[in-house]
C-alpha positions as CSV (number, residue, x, y, z in Angstrom):
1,X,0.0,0.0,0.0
2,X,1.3,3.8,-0.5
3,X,0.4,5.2,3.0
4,X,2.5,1.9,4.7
5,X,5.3,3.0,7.3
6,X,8.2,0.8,6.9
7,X,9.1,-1.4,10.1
8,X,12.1,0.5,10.4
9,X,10.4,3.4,11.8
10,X,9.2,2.1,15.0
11,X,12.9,0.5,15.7
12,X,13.9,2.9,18.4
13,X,17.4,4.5,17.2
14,X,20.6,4.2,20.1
15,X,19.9,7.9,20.7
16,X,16.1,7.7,22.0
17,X,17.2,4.7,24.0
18,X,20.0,6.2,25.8
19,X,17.4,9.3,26.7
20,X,14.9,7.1,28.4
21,X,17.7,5.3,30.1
22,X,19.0,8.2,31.4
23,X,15.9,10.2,32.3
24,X,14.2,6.7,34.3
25,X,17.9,6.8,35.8
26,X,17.4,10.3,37.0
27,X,14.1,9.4,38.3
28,X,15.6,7.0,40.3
29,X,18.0,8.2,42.0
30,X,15.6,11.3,42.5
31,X,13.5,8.9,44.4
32,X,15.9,7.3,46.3
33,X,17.8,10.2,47.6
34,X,14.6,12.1,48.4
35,X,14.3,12.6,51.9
36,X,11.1,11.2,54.0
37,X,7.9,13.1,53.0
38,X,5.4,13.4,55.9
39,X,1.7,13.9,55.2
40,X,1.3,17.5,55.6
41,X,4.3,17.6,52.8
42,X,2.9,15.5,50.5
43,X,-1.3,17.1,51.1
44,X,0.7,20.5,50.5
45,X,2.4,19.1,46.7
46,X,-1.0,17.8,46.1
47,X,-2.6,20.9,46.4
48,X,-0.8,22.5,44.5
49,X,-0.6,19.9,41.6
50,X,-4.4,20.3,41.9
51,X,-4.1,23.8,41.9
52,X,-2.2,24.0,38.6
53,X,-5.0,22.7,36.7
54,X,-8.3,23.6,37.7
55,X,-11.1,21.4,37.6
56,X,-13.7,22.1,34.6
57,X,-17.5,21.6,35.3
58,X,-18.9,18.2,34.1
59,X,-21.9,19.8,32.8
60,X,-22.4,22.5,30.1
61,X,-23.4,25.2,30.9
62,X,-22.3,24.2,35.0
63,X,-26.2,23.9,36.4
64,X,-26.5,26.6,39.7
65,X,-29.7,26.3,41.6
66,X,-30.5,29.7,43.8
67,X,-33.4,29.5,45.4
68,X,-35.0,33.0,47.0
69,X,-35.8,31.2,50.5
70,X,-32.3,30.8,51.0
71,X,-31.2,34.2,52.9
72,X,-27.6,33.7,51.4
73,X,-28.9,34.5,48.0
74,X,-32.0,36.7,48.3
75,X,-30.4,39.9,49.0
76,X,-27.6,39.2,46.3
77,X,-28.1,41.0,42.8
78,X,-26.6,39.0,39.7
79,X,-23.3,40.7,39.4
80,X,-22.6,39.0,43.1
81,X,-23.9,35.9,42.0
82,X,-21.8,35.7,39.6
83,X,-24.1,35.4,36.7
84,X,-23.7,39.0,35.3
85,X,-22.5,40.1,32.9
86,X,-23.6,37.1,30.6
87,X,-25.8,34.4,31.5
88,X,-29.2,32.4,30.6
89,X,-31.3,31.9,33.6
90,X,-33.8,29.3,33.6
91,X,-36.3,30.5,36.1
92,X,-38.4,27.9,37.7
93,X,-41.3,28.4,40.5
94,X,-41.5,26.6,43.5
95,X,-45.1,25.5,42.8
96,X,-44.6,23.2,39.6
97,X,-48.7,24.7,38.3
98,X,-46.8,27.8,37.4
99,X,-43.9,25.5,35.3
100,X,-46.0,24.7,32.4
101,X,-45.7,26.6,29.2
102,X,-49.9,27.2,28.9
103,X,-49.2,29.1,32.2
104,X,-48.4,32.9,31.8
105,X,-45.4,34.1,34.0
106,X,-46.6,35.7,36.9
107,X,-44.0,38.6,36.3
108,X,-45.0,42.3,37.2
109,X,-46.3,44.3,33.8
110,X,-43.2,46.6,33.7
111,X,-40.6,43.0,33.8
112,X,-42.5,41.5,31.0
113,X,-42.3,44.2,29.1
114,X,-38.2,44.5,29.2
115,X,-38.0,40.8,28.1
116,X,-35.9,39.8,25.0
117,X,-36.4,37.5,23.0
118,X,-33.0,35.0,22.4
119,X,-31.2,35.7,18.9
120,X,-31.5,32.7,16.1
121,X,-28.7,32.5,14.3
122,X,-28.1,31.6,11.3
123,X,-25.3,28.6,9.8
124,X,-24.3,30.9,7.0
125,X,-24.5,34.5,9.2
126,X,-21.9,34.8,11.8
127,X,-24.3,37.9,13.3
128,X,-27.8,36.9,14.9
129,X,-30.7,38.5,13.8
130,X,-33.7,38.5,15.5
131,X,-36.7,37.3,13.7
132,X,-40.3,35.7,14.8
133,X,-40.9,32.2,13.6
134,X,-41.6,32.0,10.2
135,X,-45.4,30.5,9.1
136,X,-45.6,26.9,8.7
137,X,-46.1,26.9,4.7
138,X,-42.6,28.7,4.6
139,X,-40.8,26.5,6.7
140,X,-41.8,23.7,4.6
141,X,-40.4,25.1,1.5
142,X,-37.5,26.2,3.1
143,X,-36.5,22.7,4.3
144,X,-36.1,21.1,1.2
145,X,-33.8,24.0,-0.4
146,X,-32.0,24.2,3.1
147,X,-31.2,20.4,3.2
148,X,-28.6,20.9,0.4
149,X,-27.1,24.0,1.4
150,X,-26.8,23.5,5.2
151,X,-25.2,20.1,4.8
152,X,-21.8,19.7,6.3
153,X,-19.2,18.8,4.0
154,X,-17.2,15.7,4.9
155,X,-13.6,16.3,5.2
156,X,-11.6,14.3,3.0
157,X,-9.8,12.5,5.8
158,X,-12.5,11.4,6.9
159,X,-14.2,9.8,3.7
160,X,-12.7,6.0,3.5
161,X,-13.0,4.2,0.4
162,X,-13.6,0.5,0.0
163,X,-10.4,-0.2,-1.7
164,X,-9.1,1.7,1.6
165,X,-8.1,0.2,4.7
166,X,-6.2,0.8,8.0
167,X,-4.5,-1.9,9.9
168,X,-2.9,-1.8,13.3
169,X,0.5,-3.9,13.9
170,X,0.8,-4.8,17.5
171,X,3.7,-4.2,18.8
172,X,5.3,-6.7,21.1
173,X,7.6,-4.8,23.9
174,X,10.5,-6.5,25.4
């Protein structure tokens, strides 16, 4: 085949294997000259191994639930929460009958009225535009001419052929 890597190549030259030799013989004399470690010593180099690279949140966007009856958050604005300057808040009331979508927001007259409504954004625009949702007759339409335009193209390193095929060698390591 013409993508094959000749055997030689995963030979290890004299050079690479005197720089592991060395570097897992400075490890170990590292290790065996070290003096004794005791707890607090080895809790403070795990801190700050920990410390070097923060954890990131599992979920995305990190979920934050503030609730109003707790007095460590009611009297906080959104800048002390944290949540200024950007943020999407997904407000949900304590008594689930006012949770449904059928169900108007109880929200004062002079709140509703400074709501936004989220930008759509389009795949070819890189600016959002705000826009109402278009009527059902011209979505249709639009989905079959869309269809062909908004499809991803695949990358050609991706795209395998039949007459294509990758192998894997294993490698024994003595």
């Amino acid at each position: 085949m013409k993508g094959d890597i000749p055997e030689l190549y995963f030979t290890p030259t004299a050079a690479e294997l005197k720089a592991v030799q060395s570097s897992l013989a400075a490890r170990t004399q590292s290790l065996a000259n070290a003096p004794l470690r005791t707890q607090a010593m080895r809790d403070a180099d795990q801190k700050a191994r920990e410390a070097r690279w923060p954890t990131l949140p599992d979920q995305t966007p990190p979920k934050r639930e503030l609730k109003v009856s707790d007095p460590k958050v009611r009297d906080l604005n959104l800048s002390q929460l944290q949540l200024a300057p950007s943020s999407v808040l997904h407000l949900k009331f304590e008594d689930d009958s006012l949770n449904h979508v059928d169900v108007p927001a109880p929200l004062e007259a002079s709140v509703l009225a400074r709501a936004e409504d989220l930008p759509i954004y389009s795949a070819n625009d890189s600016s959002p535009r705000r826009e109402t949702a278009p009527a059902p007759s011209q979505t249709a339409a639009s989905d079959s001419s869309s269809s062909k335009t908004n499809t991803p193209k695949i990358p050609k390193w991706m795209k395998l052929g039949h007459s294509r095929q990758i192998s894997f060698r294993r490698m024994a390591i003595h």
